[in-house]
PAGU-287184 format. One record per residue (C-alpha): residue number from 1; y, z, x. Coordinates in steps of 0.25 Angstrom, whole numbers, m for minus. Each point is the difference from the previous one (the first is absolute). Layout:
BEGIN
[r NUM; [Y; Z; X]]
...
This chain:
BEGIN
[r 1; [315; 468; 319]]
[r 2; [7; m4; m12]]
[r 3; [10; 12; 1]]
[r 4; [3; m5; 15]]
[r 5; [3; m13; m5]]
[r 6; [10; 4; m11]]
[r 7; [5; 9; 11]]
[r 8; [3; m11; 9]]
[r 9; [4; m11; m10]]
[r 10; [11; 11; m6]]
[r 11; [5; 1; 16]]
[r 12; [1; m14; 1]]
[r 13; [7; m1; m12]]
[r 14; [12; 11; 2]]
[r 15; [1; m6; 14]]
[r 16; [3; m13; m5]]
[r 17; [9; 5; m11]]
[r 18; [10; 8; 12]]
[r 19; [0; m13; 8]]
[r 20; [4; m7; m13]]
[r 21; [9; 11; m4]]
[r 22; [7; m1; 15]]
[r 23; [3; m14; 0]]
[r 24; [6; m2; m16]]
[r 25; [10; 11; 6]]
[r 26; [3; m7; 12]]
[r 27; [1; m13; m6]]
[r 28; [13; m8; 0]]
[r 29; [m2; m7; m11]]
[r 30; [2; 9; m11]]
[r 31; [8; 9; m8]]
[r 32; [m4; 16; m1]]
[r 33; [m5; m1; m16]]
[r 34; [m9; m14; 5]]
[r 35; [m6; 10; 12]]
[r 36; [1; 12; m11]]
[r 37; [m9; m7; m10]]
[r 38; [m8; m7; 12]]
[r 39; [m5; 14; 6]]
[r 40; [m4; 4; m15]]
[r 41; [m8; m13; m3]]
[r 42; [m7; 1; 15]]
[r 43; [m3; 14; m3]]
[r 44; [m6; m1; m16]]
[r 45; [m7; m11; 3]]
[r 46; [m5; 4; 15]]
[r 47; [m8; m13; 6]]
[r 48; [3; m12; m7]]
[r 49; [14; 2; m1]]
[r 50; [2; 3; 17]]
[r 51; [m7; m9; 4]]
[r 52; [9; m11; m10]]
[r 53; [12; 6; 4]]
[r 54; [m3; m2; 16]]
[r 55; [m3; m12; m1]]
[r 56; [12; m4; m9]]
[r 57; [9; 8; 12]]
[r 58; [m7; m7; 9]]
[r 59; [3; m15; m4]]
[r 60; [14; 5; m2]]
[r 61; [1; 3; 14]]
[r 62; [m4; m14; 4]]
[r 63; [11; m4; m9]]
[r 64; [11; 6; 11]]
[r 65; [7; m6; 10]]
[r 66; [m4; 3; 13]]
[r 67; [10; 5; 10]]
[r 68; [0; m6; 14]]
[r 69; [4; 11; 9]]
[r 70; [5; m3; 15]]
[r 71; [m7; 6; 12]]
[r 72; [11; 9; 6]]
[r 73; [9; 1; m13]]
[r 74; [7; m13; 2]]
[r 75; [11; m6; 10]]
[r 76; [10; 10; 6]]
[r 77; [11; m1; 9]]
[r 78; [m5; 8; 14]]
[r 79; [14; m3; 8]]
[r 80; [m6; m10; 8]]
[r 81; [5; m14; 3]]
C-alpha cells in the first residue's frame, strides 16, 4: 500500500513539474537564462518550487492588460452606401 502511494505521489509530482516547465517557456515575461535557471529550480526542488513558480505566473497574468477584441475583426468598408 505504501509502495502504491509513493507511486502515485511521484506521478503527481513529474506531471506538476511538465505543466510547470510548459508555462516558464511559454511565458512572456522572461529572458532565456530566467526560464533557463527557472526549469532547473522547479526540477531540483520538485514540489515546493512548481507550485511557488505557478502561482507567481499566475498573478503575473492578472497583471496584463486585457485585450478587447471586436466581434467580426472590426469596421470594414463593404462598398455599400
Amino acid at each position: 500500500m505504501e509502495s502504491s502511494a509513493i507511486l502515485y505521489t511521484a506521478i503527481f509530482v513529474v506531471i506538476l513539474n511538465l505543466v510547470t516547465t510548459v508555462f516558464i517557456v511559454r511565458s512572456s515575461h522572461f529572458d532565456k537564462q530566467q526560464k533557463l535557471l527557472q526549469v532547473i529550480v522547479v526540477w531540483l526542488i520538485p514540489l515546493f518550487a512548481a507550485v511557488g513558480i505557478l502561482l507567481f505566473l499566475r498573478s503575473m497574468k492578472d497583471d496584463l492588460p486585457v485585450r478587447k477584441r471586436q466581434f467580426g475583426g472590426g469596421p470594414q468598408d463593404s462598398g455599400h452606401t
